[in-house]
C-alpha positions as CSV (number, residue, x, y, z in Angstrom):
1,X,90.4,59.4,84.9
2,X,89.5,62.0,87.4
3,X,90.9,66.0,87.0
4,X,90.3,68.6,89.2
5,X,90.3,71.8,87.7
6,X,92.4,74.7,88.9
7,X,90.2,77.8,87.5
8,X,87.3,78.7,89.3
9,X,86.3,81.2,86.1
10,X,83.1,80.2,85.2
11,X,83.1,80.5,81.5
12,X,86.0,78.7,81.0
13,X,85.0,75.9,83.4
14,X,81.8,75.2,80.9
15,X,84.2,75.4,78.1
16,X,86.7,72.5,79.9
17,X,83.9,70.4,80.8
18,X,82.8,70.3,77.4
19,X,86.5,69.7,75.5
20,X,87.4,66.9,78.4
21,X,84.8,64.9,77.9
22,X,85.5,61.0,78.8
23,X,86.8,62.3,82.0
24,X,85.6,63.1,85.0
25,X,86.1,66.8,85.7
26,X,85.6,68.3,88.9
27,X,85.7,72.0,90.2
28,X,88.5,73.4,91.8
29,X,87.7,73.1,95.7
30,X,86.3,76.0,97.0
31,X,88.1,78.6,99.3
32,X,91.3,77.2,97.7
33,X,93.5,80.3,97.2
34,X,94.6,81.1,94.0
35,X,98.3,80.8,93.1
36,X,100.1,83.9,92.0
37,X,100.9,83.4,88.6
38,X,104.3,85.0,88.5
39,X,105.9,82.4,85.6
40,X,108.0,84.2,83.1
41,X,105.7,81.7,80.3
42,X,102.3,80.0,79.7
43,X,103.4,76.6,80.6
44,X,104.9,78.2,83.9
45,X,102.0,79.7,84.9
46,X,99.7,76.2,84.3
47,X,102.3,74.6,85.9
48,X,102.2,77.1,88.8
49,X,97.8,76.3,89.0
50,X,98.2,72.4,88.9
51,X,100.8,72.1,90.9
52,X,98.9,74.1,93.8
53,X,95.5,72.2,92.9
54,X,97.2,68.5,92.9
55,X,99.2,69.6,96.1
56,X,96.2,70.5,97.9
57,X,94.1,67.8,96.9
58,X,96.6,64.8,95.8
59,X,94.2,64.1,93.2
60,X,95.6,64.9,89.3
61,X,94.8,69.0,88.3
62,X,94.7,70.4,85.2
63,X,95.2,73.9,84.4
64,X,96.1,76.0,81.5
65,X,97.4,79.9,80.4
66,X,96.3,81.2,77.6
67,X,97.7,84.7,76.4
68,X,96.7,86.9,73.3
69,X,99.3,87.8,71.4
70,X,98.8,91.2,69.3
71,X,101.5,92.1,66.0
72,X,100.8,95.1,66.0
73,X,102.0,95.4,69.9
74,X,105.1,93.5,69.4
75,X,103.2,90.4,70.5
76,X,101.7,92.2,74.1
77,X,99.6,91.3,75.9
78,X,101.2,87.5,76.0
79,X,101.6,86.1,79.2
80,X,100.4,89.1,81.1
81,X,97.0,89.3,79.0
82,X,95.2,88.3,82.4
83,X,96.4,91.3,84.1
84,X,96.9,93.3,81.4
85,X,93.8,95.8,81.7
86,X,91.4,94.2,79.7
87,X,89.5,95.2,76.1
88,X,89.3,99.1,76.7
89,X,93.1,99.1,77.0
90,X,93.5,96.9,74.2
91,X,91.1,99.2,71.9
92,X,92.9,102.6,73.3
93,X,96.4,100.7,72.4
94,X,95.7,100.1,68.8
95,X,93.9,102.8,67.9
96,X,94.2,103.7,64.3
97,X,95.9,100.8,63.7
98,X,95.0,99.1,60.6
99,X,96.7,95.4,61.2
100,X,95.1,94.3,63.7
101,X,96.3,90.6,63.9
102,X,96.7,88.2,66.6
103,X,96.7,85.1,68.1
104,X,95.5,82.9,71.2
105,X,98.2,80.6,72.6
106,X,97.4,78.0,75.0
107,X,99.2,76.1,77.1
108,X,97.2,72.6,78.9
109,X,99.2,71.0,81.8
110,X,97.8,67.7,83.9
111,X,99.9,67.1,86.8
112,X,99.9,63.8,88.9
113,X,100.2,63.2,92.3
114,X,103.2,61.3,91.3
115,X,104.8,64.6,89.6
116,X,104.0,63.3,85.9
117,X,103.3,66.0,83.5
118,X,101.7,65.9,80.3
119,X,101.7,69.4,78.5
120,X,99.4,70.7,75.3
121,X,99.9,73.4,73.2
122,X,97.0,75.2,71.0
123,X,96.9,78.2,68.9
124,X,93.8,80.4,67.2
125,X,95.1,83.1,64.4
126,X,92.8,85.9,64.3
127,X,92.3,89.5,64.5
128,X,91.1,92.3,66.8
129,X,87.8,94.3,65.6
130,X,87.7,97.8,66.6
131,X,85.1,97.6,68.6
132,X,83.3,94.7,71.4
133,X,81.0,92.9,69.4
134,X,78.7,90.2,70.6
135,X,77.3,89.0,74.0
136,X,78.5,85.8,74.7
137,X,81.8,84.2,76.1
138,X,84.1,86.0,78.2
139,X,87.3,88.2,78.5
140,X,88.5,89.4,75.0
141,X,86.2,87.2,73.2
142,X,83.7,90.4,72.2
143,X,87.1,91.5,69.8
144,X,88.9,88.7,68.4
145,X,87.8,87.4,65.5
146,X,89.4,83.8,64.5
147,X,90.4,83.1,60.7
148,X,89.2,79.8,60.9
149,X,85.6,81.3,61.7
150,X,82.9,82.9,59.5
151,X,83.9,86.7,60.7
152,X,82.1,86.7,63.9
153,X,83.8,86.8,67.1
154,X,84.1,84.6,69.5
155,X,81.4,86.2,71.3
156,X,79.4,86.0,68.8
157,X,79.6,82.6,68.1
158,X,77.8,79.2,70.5
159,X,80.4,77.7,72.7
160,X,80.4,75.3,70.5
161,X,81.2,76.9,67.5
162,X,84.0,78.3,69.4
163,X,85.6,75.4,71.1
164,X,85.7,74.2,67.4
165,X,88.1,76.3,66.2
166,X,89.7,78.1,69.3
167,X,92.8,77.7,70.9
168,X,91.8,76.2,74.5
169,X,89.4,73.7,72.1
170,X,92.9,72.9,70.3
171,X,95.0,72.3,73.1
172,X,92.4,70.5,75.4
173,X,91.8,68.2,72.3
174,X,95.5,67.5,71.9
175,X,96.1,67.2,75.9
176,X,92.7,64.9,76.2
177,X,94.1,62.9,73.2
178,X,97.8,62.3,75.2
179,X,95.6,61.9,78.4
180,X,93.5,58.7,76.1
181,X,96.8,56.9,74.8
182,X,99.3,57.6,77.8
């Protein structure tokens, strides 16, 4: 099976080409515009991305939202983590705060030319260090650090290591899994 991809981010391209293997995954085509993600919830928001992607190529598009989820925020940033100012607003937000928990949610959506949908969901628990940590990886992976791990962050860790125990690794599993037996 063929799925165009509806990101263009880089890092998580490399991570998508690695969880979907057994398909063929192609890039999103260039100087298509990106769709404002204006969904009230992760699966609106993938849903918004593959139905723009499949519409403008009629081939099948997946696409995912992921949002961090911080307790100690009342579960912020959520679905507006992407536009929510990044890690020095998250640090300056829970400063001197000592539970520092959170999750990654996921949501994975394929959509068909023929309107079929077939949805994934994924989740990493974790918590936020109180400082970047790490080189690797990309957005708020330099402060979360997953409780399935060994205490490093994600951005300490080989892609790899984190696609084994993240939350796009779980959903992209569990969608690739439907994708196999549907």
């Amino acid at each position: 099976m063929r799925l165009v991809l509806a990101t263009a981010n880089p890092g998580k391209v490399a991570e998508l080409v690695d969880l979907l293997g057994g398909f063929e995954v192609v890039p999103r085509p260039e100087g298509l515009p990106e769709p404002v993600e204006d969904g009230a919830t992760l699966l609106d928001n993938a849903r918004i991305k593959a139905r723009a992607v499949c519409a403008a190529t009629r081939e099948a598009a997946v696409a995912d939202d992921t949002g961090l989820e911080v307790d100690a925020l009342d579960g912020r940033p959520g679905v507006t983590t992407a536009r929510y100012g990044g890690i020095p607003r998250l640090l300056d937000e829970l400063r001197g705060v000592e539970v520092r928990s959170a999750r990654w949610r996921t949501v994975a959506l394929v959509v068909h030319p023929d309107g079929r949908e077939v949805v994934a969901e994924g989740t990493c628990e974790g918590s936020i260090t109180v400082a970047p940590r790490g080189a690797g990886g990309f957005g708020y992976d330099p402060v979360f650090v997953p409780l399935d791990g060994d205490g490093r962050a994600f951005s300490e860790m080989t892609r790899a290591e984190k696609n084994a125990v993240s939350h796009r690794g779980h959903a992209f599993r569990a969608l690739a899994a439907q994708l196999r037996t549907g």
